[in-house]
VOSETI-66302 format. One line per field, with one value per residue (C-alpha): residue number from 1; x, y, z. Coordinates in steps of 0.02 Angstrom, whole numbers. Example, Ala and Ser with C-alpha at 12.3 -4.5 7.8 and 13.67 -1.06 7.14 Angstrom:
2
pos	c(1_2)
xx	c(615_684)
yy	c(-225_-53)
zz	c(390_357)
***
This chain:
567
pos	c(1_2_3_4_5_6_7_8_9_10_11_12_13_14_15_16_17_18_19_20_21_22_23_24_25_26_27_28_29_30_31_32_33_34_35_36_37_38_39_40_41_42_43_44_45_46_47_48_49_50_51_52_53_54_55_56_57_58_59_60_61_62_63_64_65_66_67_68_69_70_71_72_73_74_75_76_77_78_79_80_81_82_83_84_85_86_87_88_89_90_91_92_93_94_95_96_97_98_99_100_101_102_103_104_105_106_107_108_109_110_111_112_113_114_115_116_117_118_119_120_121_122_123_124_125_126_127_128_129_130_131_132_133_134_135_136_137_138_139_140_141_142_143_144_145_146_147_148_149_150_151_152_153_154_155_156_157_158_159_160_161_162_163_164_165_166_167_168_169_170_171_172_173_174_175_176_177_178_179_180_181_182_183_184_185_186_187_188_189_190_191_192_193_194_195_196_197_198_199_200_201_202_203_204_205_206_207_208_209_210_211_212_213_214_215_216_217_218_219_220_221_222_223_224_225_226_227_228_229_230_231_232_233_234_235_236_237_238_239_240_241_242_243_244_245_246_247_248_249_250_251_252_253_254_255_256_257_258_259_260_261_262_263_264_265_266_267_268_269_270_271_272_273_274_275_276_277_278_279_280_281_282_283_284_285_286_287_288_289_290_291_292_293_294_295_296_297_298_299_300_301_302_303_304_305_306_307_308_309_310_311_312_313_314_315_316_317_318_319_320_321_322_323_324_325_326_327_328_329_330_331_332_333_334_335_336_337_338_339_340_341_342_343_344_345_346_347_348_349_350_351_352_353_354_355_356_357_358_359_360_361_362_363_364_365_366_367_368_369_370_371_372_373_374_375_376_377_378_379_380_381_382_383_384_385_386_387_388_389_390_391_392_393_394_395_396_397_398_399_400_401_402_403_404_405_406_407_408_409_410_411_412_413_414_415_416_417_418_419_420_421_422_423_424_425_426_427_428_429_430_431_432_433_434_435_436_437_438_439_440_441_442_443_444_445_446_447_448_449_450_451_452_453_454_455_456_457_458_459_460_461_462_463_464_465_466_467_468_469_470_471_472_473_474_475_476_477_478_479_480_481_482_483_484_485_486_487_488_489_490_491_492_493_494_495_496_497_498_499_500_501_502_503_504_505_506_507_508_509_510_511_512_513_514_515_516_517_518_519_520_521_522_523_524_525_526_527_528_529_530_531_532_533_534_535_536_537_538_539_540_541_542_543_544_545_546_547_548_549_550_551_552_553_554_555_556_557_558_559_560_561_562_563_564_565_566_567)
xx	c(0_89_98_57_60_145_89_181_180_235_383_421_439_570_673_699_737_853_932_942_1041_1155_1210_1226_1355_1422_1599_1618_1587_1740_1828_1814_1869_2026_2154_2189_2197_2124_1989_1792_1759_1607_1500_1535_1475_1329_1245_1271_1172_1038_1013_985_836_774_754_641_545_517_441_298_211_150_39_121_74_183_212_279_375_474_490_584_688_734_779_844_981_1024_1056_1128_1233_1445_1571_1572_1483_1345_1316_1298_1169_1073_1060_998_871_839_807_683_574_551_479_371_297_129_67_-38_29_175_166_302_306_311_462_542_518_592_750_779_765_884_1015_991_984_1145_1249_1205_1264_1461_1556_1678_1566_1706_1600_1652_1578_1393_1335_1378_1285_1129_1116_1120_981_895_925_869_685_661_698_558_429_298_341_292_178_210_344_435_473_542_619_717_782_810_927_1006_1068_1121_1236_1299_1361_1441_1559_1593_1647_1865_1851_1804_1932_2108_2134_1985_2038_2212_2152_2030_1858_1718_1672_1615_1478_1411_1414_1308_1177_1155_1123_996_916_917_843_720_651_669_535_427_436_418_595_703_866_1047_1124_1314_1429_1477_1628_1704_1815_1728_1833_1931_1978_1854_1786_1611_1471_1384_1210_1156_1088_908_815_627_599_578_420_308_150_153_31_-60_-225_-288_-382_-545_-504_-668_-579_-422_-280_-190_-14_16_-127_-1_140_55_1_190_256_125_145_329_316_233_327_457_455_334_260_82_60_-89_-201_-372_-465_-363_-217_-119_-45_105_185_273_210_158_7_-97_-238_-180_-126_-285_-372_-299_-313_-518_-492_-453_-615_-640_-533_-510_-398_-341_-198_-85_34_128_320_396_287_323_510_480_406_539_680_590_552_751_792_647_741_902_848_748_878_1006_863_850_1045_1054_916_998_1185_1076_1014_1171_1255_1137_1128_1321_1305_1192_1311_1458_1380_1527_1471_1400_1536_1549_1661_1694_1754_1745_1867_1848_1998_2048_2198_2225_2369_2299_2139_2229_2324_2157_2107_2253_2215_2051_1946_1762_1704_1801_1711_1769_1826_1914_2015_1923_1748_1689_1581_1391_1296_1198_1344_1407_1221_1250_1417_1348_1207_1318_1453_1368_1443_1374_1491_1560_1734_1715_1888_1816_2034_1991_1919_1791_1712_1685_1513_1456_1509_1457_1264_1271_1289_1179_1034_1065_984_1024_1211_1337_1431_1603_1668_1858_1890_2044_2081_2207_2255_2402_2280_2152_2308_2389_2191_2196_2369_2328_2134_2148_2028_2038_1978_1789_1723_1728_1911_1981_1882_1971_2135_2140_2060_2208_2332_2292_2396_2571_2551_2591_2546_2609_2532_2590_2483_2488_2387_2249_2242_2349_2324_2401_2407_2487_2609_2638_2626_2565_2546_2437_2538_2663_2698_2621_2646_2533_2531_2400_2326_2438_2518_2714_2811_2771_2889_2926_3027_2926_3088_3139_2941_2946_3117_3042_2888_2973_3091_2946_2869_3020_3065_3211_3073_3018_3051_2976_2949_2817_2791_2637_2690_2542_2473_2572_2731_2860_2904_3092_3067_2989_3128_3251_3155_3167_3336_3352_3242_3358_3500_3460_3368_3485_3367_3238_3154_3100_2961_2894_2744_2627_2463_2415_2304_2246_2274_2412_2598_2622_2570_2677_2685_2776_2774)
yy	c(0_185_314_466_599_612_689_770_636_514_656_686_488_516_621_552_372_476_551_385_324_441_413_248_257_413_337_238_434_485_356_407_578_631_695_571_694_645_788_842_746_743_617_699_873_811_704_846_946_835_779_975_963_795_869_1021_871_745_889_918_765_633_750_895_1041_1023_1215_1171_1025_1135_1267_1142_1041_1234_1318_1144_1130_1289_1315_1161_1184_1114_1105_1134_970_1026_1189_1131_1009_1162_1239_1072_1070_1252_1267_1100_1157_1310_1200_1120_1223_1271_1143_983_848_807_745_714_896_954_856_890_1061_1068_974_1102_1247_1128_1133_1328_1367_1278_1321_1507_1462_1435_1578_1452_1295_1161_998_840_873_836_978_893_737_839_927_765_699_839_848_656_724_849_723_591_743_670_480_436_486_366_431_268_249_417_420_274_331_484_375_284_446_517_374_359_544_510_374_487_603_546_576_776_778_720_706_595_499_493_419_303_377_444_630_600_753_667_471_584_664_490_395_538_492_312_314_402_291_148_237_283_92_18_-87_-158_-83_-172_-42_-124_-63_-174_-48_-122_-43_-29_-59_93_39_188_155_156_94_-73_-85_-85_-226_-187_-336_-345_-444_-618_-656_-502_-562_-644_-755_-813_-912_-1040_-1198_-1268_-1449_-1535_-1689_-1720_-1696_-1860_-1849_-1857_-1722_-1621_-1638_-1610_-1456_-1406_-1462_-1347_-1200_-1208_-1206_-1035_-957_-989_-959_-1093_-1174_-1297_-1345_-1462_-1579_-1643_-1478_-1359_-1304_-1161_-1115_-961_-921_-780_-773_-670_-746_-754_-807_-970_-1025_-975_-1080_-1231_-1223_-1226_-1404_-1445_-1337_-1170_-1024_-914_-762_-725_-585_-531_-399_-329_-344_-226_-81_-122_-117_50_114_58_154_303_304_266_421_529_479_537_687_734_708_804_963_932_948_1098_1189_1142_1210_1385_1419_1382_1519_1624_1650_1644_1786_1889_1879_1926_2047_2199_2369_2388_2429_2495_2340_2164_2010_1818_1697_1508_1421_1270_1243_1334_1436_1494_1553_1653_1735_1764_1854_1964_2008_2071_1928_1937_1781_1613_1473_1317_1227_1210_1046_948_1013_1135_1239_1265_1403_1396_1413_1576_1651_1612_1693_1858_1856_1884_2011_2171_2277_2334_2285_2120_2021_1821_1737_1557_1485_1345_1347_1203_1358_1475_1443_1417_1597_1672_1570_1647_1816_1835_1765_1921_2099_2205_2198_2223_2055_2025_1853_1882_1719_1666_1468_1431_1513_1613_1691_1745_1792_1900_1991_2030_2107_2236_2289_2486_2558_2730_2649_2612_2426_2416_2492_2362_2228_2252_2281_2126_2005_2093_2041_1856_1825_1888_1730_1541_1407_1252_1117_956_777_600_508_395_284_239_347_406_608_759_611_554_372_393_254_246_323_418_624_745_919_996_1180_1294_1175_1025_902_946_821_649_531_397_549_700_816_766_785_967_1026_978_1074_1246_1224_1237_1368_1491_1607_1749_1878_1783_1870_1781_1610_1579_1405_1361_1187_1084_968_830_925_970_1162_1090_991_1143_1242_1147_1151_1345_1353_1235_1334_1489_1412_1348_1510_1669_1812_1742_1791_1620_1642_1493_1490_1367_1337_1177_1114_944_823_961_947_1110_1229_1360_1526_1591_1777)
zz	c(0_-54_79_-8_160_306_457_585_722_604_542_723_746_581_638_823_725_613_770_857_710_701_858_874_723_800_839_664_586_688_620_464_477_370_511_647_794_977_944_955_791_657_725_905_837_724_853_975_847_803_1006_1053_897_948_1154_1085_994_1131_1214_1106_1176_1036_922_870_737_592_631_804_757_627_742_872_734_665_839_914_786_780_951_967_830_843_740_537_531_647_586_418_478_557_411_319_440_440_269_253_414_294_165_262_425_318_300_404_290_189_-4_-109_-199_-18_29_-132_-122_63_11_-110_21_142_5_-48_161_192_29_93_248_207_140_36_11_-46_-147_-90_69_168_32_-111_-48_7_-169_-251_-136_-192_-366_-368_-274_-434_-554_-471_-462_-581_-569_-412_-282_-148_-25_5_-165_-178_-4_-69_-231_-164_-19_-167_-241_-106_-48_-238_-212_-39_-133_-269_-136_-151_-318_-282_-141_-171_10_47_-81_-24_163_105_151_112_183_352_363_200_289_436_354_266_450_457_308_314_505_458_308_415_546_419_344_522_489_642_628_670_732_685_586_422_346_195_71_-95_-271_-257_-88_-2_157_147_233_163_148_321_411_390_396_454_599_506_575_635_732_916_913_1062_1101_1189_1102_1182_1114_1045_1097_1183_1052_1009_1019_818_825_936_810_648_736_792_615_520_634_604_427_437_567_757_933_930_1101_1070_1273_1267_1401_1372_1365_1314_1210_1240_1083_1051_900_783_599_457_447_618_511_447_633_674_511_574_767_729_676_850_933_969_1026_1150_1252_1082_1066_914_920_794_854_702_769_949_894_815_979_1071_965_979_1166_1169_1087_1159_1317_1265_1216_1390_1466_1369_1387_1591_1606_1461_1567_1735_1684_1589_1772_1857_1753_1738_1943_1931_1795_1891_2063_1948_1820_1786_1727_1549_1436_1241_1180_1256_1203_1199_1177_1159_1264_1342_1475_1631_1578_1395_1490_1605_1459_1372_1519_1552_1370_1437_1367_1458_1458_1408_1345_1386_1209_1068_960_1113_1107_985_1087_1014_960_1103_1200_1100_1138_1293_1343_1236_1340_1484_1420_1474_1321_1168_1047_1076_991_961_946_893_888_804_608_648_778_648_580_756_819_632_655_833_790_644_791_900_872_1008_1022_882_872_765_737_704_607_741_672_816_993_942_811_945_1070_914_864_1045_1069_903_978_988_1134_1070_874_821_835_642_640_773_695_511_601_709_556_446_585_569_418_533_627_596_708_733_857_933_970_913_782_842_682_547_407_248_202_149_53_209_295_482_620_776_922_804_840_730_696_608_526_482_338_334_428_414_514_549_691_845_901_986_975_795_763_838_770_595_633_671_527_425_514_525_382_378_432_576_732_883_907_1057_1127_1238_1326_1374_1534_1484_1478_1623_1638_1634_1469_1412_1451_1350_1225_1195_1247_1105_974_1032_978_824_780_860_768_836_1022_1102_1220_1330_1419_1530_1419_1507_1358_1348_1199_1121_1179_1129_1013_943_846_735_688)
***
């Protein structure tokens, strides 16, 4: 039978089972992501994303408006948003809730028209958009709806070709990015938005889901995702009655009975005496058990339940679960700092700032720098956009400086600020720490907002970083063979020296990073590292480099051995 409309309980119950899938192959997403660093990775960030959504959901109760349920996917998402990844998925969602919030039910024009709004929303979204990526898969999702407009009009059949496309893009997705191609994967925004997709068809087909991971490499030797273990529950009725025997039942009588019932289904128990029969079994056909137990007499305390849509149920208590939860502990931590903001408030001021920053030493450098308010993130969490609106809440200035340090932060602090009205908000795009510590040393007090906003984004370019960790799979990039466990440093867009050896790894690393102009060489030594190893080490970097100035100084970061700057 087609199914020509959804409604929007049974799109609510889609998108929690596309949320619930997501995470559950949250990890395997990380695993697929191109640079092997110990950070806040793409499945991390998108299920973050999706779980804020899927809270604002659960809490419409089972029958929601399709207005209200695209107002909670929309603000959900975006507030909720982390990471590149996540933001991108905002938008996604942003733009289809547009498509779809007038009206009750949902045809296949209707969801063809939102997917092309998701895809316009989100390409809008991302100043540079780079194909290859989760855009290039949701386009050709998209561009697979338009071309079905007129052929079908029952909504499985469409959902699934659309599906089909869209996973045919994501393994097309090496061959539009040298470097994906180069590790072996597919984009792993594209592999997320697809667990999205493919959850969601299997709520609105009423399939059991495996919720394994089968990874193969395909031909090319790309690491994709096989066809996921999506069987139907092999038999879907329990079947339960009890038989009032005519006659006692012989005991051939009680096997012919056990041998037929197993031909049409399992889980089979026949439990008879001379009255009665009590009779349980799964099948796809409760009317043919039925057929035959009349031979034996009549029936009675009959019961059939379908298991596939108790399954169902069950998923998408599971995630409406998860997702309360996640909103009771978001609201609990929003009133915690919000009384700790109100004890602490400072005097309104014309310009104030905001720096993400993680380790005890960079945050107290942030702050003699006259950062306001540090969130607590970077390579180890990307903070969300709820978390940006929250820390400009609490900055009592009018014209407030976000110094994201990390380029995965960006679109979160950018999808922050274009939400807020009343203050004037500018994202200086800062990709690492010495970035947001150089924007901060060249702000001018006595200069407009605008003026110390251009200066301090024009300021970025003096400064090259250079950070320090080890690689948590084997991997192959940048030309360059790397092992679980080796050292890594990595430069503004590159790995540039792979090793066993940290100080081999690091010399390397500033070798590259050092050029005749450079003129100070700071080094920010991490939680892991002694304040006597990283001593030596600059007394080392000011030998080797005598026109240099060597600065060292206690960052305490996790994950990063150091990170240095060159300028």
């Amino acid at each position: 039978m087609a199914i020509t409309t959804i409604d929007a309980s049974m799109l609510a119950k889609m998108f929690l089972a596309g949320a619930k899938n997501l995470e559950a192959k949250k990890e395997w997403i990380n695993e697929l992501n191109v640079f092997p660093v110990p950070d806040g990775d793409t499945g991390t960030n998108m299920t973050m994303t999706i779980m804020s959504a899927a809270a604002e959901v659960s809490s419409l109760g089972d029958s929601p408006d399709m207005a209200s349920l695209a107002k909670a996917i929309s603000s959900g998402s975006l507030r909720g948003a982390r990471g590149n990844s996540g933001v991108i998925l905002s938008q996604l969602f942003r733009g289809f809730t547009k498509g779809i919030s007038k009206y009750e039910v949902i045809d296949v024009v209707i969801l063809c028209d939102a997917l092309q709004k998701a895809v316009e929303t989100a390409y809008k979204a991302v100043m540079k958009p780079k194909e290859g990526t989760i855009l290039t898969v949701a386009k050709g999702g998209a561009d697979r709806a338009l071309e079905l407009i007129g052929e079908t009009d029952d909504l499985a059949v469409f959902m699934d070709e659309v599906i089909q496309h869209a996973d045919y893009v994501l393994g097309q997705t090496p061959e539009m990015l040298p470097v994906l191609k180069q590790a072996g994967v597919v984009d792993s925004g594209g592999q997320g938005l697809m667990m999205v997709l493919k959850g969601a068809y299997d709520a609105l087909m009423g399939k059991e889901v495996d919720y394994t991971i089968d990874a193969a490499g395909s031909g090319g030797g790309v690491v994709k995702i096989s066809q996921q273990a999506e069987q139907d529950i092999k038999f879907g009725y329990c079947t339960e009655f009890i038989i009032v025997l005519n006659r006692p039942m012989e005991e051939q009588d009680e096997v012919d009975f056990k041998s037929y019932l197993e031909s049409i289904g399992d889980s089979i128990v026949v439990v008879a005496d001379d009255e009665i029969t009590k009779v349980h079994v799964h099948t796809n056909d409760p009317g043919l058990a039925i057929q035959r137990a009349l031979e034996y007499g009549s029936l009675s305390k009959m019961k059939i339940d379908n298991m596939r849509e108790e399954h169902q149920e069950k998923l998408i208590k599971d995630a409406e679960k998860a997702a309360a939860e996640q909103k009771e502990a978001d609201e609990k931590k929003r009133s915690e700092r919000h009384a700790l903001a109100e004890a602490q408030k400072a005097p309104k001021k014309d310009m104030g700032f905001i720096s993400v920053s993680i380790g005890e030493g960079i945050n107290e450098i942030f702050k003699g720098l006259g950062v306001d308010y540090i969130i607590a993130g970077g390579q180890t969490m990307n903070p969300s956009t709820e978390d940006m609106l929250n820390a400009i809440e609490d900055v009592n200035a009018d014209n407030i400086f976000i110094l994201p340090n990390n380029k995965n932060i960006i679109l979160a602090a950018n999808q922050a600020a274009s939400l807020i009205e009343e203050k004037n908000i500018f994202v200086i795009p800062t990709k690492t720490v010495p970035q947001g510590i150089t924007a901060l040393i060249n702000f001018m007090p006595d200069s407009s907002p605008q003026e110390n906003a251009a200066r301090m984004t024009e300021e970025l370019s003096s400064v090259k970083t250079g950070q320090v960790t080890y690689a948590v799979r084997d991997t192959l990039i940048d030309d360059k063979s790397i092992k679980q466990g080796d050292y890594m440093g990595m430069g503004d867009s590159s790995i540039l020296s792979v090793g066993k050896d940290m100080d081999v790894v690091i010399k390397e690393l500033v070798s590259q990073l050092v050029e005749e102009e450079s003129a100070i060489i700071s080094i920010y030594y991490g939680e892991e590292i002694t304040e006597s190893a990283a001593g030596k080490l600059g007394a080392e970097l000011e030998e080797a480099y005598p026109d240099c100035e060597v600065e060292v100084h206690y960052g305490g970061q996790p994950i990063y051995y150091y990170v240095i700057s060159v300028e």
